[in-house]
BALOBA-1460 file (C-alpha; in Angstrom, 3 decimals):
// residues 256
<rec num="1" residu="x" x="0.000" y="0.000" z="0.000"/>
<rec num="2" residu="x" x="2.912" y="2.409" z="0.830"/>
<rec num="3" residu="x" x="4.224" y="1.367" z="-2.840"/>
<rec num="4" residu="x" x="1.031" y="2.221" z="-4.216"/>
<rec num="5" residu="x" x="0.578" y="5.804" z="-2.373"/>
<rec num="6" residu="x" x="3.712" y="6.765" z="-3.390"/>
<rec num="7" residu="x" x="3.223" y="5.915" z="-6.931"/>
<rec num="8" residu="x" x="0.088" y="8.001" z="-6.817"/>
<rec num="9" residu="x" x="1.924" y="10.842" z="-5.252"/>
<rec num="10" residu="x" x="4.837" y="10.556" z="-7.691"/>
<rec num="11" residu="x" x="1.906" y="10.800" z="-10.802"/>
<rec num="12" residu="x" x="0.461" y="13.603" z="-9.227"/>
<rec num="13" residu="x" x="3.572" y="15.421" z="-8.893"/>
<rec num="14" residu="x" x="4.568" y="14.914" z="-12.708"/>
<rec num="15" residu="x" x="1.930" y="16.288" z="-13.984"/>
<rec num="16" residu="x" x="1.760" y="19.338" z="-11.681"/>
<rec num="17" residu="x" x="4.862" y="19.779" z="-13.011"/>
<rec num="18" residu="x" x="4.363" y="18.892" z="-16.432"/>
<rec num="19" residu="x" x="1.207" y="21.781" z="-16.145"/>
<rec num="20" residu="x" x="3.403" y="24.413" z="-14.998"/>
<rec num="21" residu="x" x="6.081" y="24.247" z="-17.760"/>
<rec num="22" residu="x" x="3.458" y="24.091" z="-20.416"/>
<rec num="23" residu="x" x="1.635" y="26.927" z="-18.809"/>
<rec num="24" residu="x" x="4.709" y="28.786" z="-18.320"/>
<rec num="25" residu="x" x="6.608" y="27.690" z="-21.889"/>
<rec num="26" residu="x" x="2.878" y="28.915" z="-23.639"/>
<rec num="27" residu="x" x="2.977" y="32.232" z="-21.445"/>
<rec num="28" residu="x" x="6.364" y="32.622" z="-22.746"/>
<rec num="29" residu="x" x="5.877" y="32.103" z="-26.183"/>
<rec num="30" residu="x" x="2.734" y="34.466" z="-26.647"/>
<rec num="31" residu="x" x="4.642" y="37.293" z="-25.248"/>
<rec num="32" residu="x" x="7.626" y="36.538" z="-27.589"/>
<rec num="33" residu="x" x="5.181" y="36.048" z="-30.378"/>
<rec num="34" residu="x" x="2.731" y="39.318" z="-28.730"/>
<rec num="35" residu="x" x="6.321" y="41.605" z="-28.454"/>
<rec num="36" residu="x" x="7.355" y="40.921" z="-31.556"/>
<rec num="37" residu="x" x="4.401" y="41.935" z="-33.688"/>
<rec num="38" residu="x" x="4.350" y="45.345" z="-31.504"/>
<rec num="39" residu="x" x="7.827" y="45.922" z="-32.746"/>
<rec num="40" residu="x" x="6.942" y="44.941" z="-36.138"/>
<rec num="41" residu="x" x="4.085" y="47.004" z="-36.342"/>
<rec num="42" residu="x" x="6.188" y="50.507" z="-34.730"/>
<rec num="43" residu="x" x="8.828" y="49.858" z="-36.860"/>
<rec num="44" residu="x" x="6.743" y="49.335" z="-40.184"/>
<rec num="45" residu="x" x="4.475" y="52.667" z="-38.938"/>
<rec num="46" residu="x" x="7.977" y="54.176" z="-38.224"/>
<rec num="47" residu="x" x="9.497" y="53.010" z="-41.964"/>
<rec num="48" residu="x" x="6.022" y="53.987" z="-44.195"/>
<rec num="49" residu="x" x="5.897" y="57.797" z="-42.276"/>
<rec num="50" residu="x" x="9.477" y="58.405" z="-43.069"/>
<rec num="51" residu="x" x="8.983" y="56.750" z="-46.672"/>
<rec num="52" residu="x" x="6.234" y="58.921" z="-47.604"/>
<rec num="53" residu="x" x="7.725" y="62.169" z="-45.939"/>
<rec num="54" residu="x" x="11.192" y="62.003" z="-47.851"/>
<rec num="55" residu="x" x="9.102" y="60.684" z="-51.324"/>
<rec num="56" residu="x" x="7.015" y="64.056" z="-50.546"/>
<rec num="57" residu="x" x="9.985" y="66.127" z="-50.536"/>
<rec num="58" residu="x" x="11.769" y="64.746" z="-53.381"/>
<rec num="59" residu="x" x="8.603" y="64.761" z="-55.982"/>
<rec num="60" residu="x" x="7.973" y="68.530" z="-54.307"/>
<rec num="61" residu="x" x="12.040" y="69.065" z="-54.846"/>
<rec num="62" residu="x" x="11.591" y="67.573" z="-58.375"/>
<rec num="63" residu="x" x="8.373" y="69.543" z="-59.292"/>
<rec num="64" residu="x" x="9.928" y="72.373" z="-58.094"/>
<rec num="65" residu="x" x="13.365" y="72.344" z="-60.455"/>
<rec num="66" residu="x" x="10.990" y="71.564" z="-63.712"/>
<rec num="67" residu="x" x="8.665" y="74.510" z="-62.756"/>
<rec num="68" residu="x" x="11.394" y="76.995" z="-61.758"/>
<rec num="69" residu="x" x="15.044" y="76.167" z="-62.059"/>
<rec num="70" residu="x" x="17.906" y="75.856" z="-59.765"/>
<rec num="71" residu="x" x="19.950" y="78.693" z="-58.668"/>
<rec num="72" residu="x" x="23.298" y="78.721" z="-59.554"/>
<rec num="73" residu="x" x="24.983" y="80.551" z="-56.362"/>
<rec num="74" residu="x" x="22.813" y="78.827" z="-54.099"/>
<rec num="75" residu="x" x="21.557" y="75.343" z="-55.358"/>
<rec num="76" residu="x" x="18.375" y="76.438" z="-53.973"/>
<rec num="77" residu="x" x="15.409" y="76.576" z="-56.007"/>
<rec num="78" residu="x" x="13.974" y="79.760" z="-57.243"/>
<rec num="79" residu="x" x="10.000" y="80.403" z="-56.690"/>
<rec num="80" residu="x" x="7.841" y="83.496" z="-56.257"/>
<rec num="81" residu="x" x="7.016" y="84.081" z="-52.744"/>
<rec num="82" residu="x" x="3.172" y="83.718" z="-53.644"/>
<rec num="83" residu="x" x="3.775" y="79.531" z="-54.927"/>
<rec num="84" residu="x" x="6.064" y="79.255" z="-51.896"/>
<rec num="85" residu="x" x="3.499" y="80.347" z="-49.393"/>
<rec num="86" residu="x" x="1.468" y="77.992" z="-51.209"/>
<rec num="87" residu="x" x="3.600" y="74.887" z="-51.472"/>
<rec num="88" residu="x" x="3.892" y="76.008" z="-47.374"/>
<rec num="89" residu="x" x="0.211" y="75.540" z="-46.730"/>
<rec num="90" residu="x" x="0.182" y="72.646" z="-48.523"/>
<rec num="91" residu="x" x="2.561" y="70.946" z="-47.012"/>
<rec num="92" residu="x" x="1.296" y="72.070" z="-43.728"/>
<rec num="93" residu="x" x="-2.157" y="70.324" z="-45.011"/>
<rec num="94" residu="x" x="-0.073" y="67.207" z="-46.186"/>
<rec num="95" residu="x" x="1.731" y="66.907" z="-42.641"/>
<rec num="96" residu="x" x="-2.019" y="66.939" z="-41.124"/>
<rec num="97" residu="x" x="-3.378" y="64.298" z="-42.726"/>
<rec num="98" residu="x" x="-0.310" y="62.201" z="-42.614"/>
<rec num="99" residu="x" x="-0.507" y="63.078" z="-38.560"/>
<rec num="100" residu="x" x="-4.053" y="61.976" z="-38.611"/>
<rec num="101" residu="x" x="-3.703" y="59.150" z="-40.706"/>
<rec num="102" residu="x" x="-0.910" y="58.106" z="-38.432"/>
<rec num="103" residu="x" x="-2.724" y="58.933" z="-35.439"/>
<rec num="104" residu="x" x="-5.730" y="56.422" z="-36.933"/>
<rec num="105" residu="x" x="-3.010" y="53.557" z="-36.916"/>
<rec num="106" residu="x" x="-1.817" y="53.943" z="-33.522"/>
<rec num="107" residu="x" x="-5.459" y="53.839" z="-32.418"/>
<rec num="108" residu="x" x="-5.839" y="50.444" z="-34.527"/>
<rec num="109" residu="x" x="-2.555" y="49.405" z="-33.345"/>
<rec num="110" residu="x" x="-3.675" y="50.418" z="-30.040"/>
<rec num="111" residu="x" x="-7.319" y="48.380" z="-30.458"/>
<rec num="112" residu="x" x="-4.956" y="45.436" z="-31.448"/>
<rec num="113" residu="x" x="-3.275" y="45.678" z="-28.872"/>
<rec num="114" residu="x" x="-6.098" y="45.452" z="-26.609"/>
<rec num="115" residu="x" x="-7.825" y="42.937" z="-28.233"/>
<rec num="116" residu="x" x="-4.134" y="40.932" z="-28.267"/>
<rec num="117" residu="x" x="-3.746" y="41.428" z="-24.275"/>
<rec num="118" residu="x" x="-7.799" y="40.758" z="-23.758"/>
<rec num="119" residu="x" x="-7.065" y="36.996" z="-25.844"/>
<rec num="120" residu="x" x="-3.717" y="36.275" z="-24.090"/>
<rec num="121" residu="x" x="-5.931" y="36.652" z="-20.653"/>
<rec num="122" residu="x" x="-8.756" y="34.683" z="-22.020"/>
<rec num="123" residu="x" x="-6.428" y="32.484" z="-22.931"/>
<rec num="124" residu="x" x="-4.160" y="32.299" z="-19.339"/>
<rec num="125" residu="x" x="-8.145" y="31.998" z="-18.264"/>
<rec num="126" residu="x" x="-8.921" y="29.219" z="-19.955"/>
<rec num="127" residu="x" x="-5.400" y="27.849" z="-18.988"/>
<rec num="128" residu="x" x="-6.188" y="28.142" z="-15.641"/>
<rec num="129" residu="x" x="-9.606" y="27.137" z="-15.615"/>
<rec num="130" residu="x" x="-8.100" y="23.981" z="-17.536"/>
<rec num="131" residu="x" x="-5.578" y="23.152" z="-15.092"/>
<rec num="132" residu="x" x="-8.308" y="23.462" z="-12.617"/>
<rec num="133" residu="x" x="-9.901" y="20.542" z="-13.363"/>
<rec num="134" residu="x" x="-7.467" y="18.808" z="-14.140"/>
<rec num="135" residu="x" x="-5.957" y="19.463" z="-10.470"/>
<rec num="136" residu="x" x="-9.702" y="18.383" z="-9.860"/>
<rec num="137" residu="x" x="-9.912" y="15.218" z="-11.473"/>
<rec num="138" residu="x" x="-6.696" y="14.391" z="-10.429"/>
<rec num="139" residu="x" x="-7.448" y="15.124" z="-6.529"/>
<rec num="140" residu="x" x="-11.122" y="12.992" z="-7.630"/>
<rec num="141" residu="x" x="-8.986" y="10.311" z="-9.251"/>
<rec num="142" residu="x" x="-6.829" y="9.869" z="-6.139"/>
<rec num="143" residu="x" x="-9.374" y="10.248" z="-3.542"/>
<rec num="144" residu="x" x="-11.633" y="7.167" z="-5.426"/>
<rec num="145" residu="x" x="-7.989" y="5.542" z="-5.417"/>
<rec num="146" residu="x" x="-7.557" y="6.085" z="-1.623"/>
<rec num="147" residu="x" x="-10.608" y="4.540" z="-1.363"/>
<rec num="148" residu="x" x="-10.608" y="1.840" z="-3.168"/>
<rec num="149" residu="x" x="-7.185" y="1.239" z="-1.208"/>
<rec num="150" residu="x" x="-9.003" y="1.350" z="1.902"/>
<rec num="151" residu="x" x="-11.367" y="-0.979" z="1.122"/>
<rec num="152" residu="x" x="-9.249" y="-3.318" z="-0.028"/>
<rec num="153" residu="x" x="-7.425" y="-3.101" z="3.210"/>
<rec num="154" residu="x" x="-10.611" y="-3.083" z="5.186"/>
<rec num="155" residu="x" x="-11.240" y="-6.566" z="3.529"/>
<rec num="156" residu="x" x="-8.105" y="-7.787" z="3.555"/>
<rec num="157" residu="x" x="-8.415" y="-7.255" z="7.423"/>
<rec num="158" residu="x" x="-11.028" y="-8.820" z="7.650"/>
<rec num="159" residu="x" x="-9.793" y="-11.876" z="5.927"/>
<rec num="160" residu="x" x="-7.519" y="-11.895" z="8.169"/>
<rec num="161" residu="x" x="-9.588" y="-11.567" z="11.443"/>
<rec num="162" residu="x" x="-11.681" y="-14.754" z="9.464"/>
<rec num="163" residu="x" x="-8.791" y="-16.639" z="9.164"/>
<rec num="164" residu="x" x="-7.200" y="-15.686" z="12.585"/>
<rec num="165" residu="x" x="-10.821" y="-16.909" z="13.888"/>
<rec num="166" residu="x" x="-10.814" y="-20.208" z="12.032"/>
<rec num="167" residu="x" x="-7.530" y="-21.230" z="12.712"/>
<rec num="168" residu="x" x="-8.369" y="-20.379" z="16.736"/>
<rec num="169" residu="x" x="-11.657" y="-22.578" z="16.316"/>
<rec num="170" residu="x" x="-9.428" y="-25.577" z="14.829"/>
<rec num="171" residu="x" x="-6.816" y="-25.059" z="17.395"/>
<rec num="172" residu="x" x="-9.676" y="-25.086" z="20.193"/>
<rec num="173" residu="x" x="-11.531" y="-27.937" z="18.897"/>
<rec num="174" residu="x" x="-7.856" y="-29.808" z="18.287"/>
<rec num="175" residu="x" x="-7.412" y="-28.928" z="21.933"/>
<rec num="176" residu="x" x="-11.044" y="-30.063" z="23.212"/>
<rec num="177" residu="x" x="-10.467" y="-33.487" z="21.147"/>
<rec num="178" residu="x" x="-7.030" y="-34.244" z="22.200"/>
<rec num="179" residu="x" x="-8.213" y="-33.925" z="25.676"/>
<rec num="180" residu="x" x="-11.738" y="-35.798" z="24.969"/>
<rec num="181" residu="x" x="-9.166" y="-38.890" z="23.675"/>
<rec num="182" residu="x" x="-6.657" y="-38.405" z="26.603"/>
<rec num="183" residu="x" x="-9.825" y="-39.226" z="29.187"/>
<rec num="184" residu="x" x="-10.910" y="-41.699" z="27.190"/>
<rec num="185" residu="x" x="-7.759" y="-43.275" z="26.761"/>
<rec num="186" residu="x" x="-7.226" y="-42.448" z="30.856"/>
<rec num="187" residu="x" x="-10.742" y="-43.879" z="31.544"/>
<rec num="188" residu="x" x="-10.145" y="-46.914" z="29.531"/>
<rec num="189" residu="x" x="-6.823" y="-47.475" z="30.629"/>
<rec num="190" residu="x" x="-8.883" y="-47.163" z="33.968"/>
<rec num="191" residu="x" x="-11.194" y="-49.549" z="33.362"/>
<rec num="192" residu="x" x="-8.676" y="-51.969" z="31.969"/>
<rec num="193" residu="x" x="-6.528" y="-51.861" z="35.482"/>
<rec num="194" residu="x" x="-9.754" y="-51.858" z="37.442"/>
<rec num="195" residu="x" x="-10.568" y="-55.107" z="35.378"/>
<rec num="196" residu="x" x="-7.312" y="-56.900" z="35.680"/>
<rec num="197" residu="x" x="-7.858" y="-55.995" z="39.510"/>
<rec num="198" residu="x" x="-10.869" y="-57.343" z="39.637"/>
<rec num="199" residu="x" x="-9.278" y="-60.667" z="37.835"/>
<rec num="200" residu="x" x="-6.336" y="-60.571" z="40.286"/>
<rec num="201" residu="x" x="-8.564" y="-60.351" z="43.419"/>
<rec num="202" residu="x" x="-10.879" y="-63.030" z="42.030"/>
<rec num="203" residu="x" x="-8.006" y="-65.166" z="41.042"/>
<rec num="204" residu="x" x="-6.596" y="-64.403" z="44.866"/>
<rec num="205" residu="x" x="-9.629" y="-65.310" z="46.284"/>
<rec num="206" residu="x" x="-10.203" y="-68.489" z="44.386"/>
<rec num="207" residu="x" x="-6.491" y="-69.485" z="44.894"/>
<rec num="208" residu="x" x="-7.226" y="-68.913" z="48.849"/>
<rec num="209" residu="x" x="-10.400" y="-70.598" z="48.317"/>
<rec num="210" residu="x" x="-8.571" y="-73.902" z="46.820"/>
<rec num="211" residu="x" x="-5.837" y="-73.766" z="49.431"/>
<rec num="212" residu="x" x="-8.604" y="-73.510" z="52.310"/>
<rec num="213" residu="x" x="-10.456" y="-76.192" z="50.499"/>
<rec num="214" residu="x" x="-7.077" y="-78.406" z="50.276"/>
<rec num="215" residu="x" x="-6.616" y="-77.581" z="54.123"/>
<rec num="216" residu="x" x="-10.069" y="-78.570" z="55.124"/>
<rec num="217" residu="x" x="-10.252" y="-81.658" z="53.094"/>
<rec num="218" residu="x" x="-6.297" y="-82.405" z="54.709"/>
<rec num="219" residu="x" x="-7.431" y="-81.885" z="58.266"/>
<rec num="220" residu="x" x="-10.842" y="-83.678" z="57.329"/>
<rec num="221" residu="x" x="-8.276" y="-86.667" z="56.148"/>
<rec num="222" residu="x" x="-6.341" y="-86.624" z="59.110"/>
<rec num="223" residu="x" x="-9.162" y="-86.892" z="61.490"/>
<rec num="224" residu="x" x="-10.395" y="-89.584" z="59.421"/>
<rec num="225" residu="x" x="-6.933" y="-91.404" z="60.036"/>
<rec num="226" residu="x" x="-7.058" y="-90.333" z="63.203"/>
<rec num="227" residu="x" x="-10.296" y="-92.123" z="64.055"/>
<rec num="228" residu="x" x="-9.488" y="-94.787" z="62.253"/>
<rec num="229" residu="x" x="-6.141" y="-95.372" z="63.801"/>
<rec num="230" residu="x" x="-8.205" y="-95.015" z="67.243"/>
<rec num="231" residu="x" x="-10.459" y="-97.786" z="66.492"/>
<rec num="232" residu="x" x="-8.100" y="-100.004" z="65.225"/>
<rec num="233" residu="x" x="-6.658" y="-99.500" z="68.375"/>
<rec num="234" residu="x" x="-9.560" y="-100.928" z="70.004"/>
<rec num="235" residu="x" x="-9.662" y="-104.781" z="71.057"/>
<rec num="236" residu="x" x="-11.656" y="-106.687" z="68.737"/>
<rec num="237" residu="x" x="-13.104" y="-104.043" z="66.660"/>
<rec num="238" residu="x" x="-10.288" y="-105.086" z="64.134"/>
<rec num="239" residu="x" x="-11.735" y="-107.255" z="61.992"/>
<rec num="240" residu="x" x="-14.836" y="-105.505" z="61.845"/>
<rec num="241" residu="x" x="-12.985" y="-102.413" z="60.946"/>
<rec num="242" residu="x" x="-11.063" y="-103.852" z="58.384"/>
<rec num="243" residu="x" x="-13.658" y="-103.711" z="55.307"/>
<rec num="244" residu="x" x="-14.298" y="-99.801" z="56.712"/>
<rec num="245" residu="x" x="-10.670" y="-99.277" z="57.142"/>
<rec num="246" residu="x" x="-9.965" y="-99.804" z="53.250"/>
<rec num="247" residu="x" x="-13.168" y="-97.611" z="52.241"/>
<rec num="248" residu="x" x="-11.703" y="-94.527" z="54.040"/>
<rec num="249" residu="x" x="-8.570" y="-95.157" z="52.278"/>
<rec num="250" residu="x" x="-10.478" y="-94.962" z="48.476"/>
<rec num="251" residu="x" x="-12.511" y="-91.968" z="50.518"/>
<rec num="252" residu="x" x="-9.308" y="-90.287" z="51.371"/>
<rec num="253" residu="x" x="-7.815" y="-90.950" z="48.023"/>
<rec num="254" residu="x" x="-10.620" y="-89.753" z="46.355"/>
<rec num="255" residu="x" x="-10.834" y="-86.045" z="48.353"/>
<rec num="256" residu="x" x="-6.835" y="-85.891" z="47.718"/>
């Protein structure tokens, strides 16, 4: 995003610049181009005046020498003093109307002028007004850019918060069924030891059932050979005895 801002600042930048040195290369050139025809015109004003003046006063010269002659003294030319009072007035008239005929083009000149300086500020106007919207466009163009940049970081947050969300849910569930199998493992495993327990207890008791058994049925024997031994000890019970004697024997036999 910093990239990308600074890219749009760098465009923005360029062609403020760029703006400026046409504006100013433009300015430049229409007063080159606006100076140049004043001269022009002064000078050409200048040139015609003093044309006309000294082609006056050689065709008066020359009109003068065919009418009347040139001294010979002098050089000057010789005239009655009537004609030269004449040629005087009209050369006074002549000067007037080349004055107001020359006053007339300064007034144009000076309407062109005008007219020149009332364009070049229409046209700095319409410069201006120009460059104001483009400074406007430009300042519409980045602010749509900015945001469009900020909601594409907006979203890309929220992505993020999405993803950081998920990934907490997985680890938590991970968590819950990791410890879901360790009980069940631990309860099984529980189980298991509280059966083989329950087999070693019963197997206990049935081994101390067997050996009390095996002792009962031992002492049982040996008060059976006990009694027997007594009554054989007995004066003549013997034969009598004898068939019993050799049944508690197989008895005996049998319960070992």
């Amino acid at each position: 995003m910093a990239a990308y801002d600074d890219l749009n600042t760098k465009r923005i930048f360029t062609v403020g610049i760029l703006s400026i040195v046409v504006t100013a290369v433009t300015a430049l050139a229409v007063q080159v181009v606006y100076y140049s025809l004043v001269s022009w015109h002064e000078v050409d004003l200048a040139e015609k005046s003093s044309y006309r003046r000294q082609n006056k006063v050689l065709a008066d010269q020359a009109d003068q020498i065919s009418q009347y002659g040139i001294d010979d003294e002098t050089g000057n030319v010789t005239i009655p003093v009537s004609e030269a009072m004449q040629l005087i007035v009209a050369n006074n008239s002549d000067d007037k109307l080349a004055a107001d005929k020359l006053k007339a083009e300064q007034e144009q000149f000076a309407k062109d002028r005008a007219a020149m300086e009332k364009a070049k500020e229409a046209e700095a106007k319409k410069k201006a007004e120009a460059k104001k919207a483009a400074d406007a466009k430009a300042a519409a163009m980045k602010a749509e850019e900015d945001k469009k940049a900020a909601a594409e970081k907006k979203k890309a947050e929220e992505a993020k918060k999405a993803e950081e969300a998920k990934k907490a849910a997985e680890e938590k569930m991970a968590a819950e069924k990791k410890a879901a199998d360790e009980k069940a493992a631990a309860e099984k495993k529980a189980a298991e030891q509280k059966k083989a327990d329950e087999l070693m207890e019963k197997k206990a008791a049935d081994e101390k059932a067997a050996k009390e058994k095996a002792e009962q049925e031992k002492k049982e024997a040996a008060e059976k050979k006990a009694e027997k031994k007594s009554e054989e000890d007995k004066p003549g019970e013997a034969d009598n005895d004898a068939s019993e004697t050799e049944g508690d024997k197989e008895e005996v036999k049998d319960d070992a």
